[in-house]
Residue, then its C-alpha position, 0 to 999 in steps of 0.5 A: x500500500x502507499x499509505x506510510x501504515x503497514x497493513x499486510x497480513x501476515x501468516x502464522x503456523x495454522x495459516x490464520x491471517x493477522x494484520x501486522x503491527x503498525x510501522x509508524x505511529x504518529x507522534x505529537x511534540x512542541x517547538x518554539x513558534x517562529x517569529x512574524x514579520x511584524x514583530x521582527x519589524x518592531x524589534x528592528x525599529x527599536x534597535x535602530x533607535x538604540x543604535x541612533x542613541x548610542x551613535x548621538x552620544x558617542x560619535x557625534x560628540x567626538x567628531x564635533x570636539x575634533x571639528x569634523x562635520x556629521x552631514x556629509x551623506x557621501x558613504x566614505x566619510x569617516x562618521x558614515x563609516x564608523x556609523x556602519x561599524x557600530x551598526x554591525x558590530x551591535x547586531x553581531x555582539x548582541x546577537x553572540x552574547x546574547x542571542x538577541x539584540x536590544x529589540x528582541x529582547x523586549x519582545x521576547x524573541x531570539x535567535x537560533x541556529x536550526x543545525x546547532x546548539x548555539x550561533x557560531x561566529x561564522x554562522x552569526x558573521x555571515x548572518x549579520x554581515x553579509x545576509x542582513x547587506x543583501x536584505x537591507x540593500x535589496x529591501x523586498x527580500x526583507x518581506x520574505x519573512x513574511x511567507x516562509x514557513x519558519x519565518x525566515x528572511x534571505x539572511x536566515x536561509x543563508x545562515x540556517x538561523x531563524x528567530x523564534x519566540x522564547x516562550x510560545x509554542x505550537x504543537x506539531x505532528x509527525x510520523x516516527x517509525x516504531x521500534x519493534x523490541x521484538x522478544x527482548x532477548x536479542x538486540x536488532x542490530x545484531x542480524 
């Protein structure tokens, strides 16, 4: 049959036909729910006024003493580029440390590899670097998130991360091959 139970019957000694156990049975487990658009979106709002509050504090005062202006919009001039550095280096720091950045935080959400325990500093460079330079420069990418089934943008399937919610699940289902002991004397492996 196509069906993922085995149904067959099998014989015994008096030739009495007798279905034969199930081969899967269906098994119920819980996982983290992923995180929407929206909420990444609000948690990205609020980490670009972090990064806009530490960037007025700290830059601007420095360029203003050593007399250098911050209105320059060309992307080579020196507050441009030390705006960018502290921009990334935030995602990238917060998101190590802390599998979160300021905004994730407050809404309870964070970051997570989908094939480790934890982020790598490969996996979270590339991410943040490289991933989040595609989505933001190529802005349509970003709405992905929106339509995947784990809720993941350009720089997640790139990275194999996705952001998740730290205290809300959803109930899956799935088929798990049963284990036949069989008489419990000898291990199956052995034949």
């Amino acid at each position: 049959m196509s069906d993922n139970i085995n149904t067959e019957k099998t014989a015994n000694n008096e030739g009495i036909h007798q279905p034969a156990q199930k081969q899967y049975e269906e098994v119920m487990f819980y996982e983290r729910k992923p995180a929407g658009f929206w909420i990444r979106f609000w948690a990205y709002l609020i980490d670009l006024l972090v990064i806009s509050g530490v960037t007025s504090i700290l830059l601007k005062p420095v360029f203003a003493l050593i007399g250098v202006s911050v209105d320059s919009t060309n992307w080579y001039a020196p507050f441009t580029i030390l705006s960018a550095l502290l921009f990334y280096t935030y995602f990238v720091l917060m998101t190590k440390f802390f599998s979160q950045t300021v905004g994730k935080m407050i809404f309870a959400i964070k970051v997570v590899s989908l094939k480790k325990d934890s982020l790598d500093w490969g996996t979270l460079l590339f991410r943040e670097w490289i991933g989040r330079l595609i989505s933001v420069t190529i802005l349509p990418l970003y709405f992905i998130v929106g339509f995947t089934p784990l809720k993941q943008g350009v720089h997640d399937f790139f990275a194999d991360t996705t952001v998740v919610h730290e205290q809300s699940y959803r109930k899956r289902k799935m088929m798990q091959k049963v284990r036949d002991n069989g008489s419990g004397l000898q291990e199956e492996s052995a034949f």
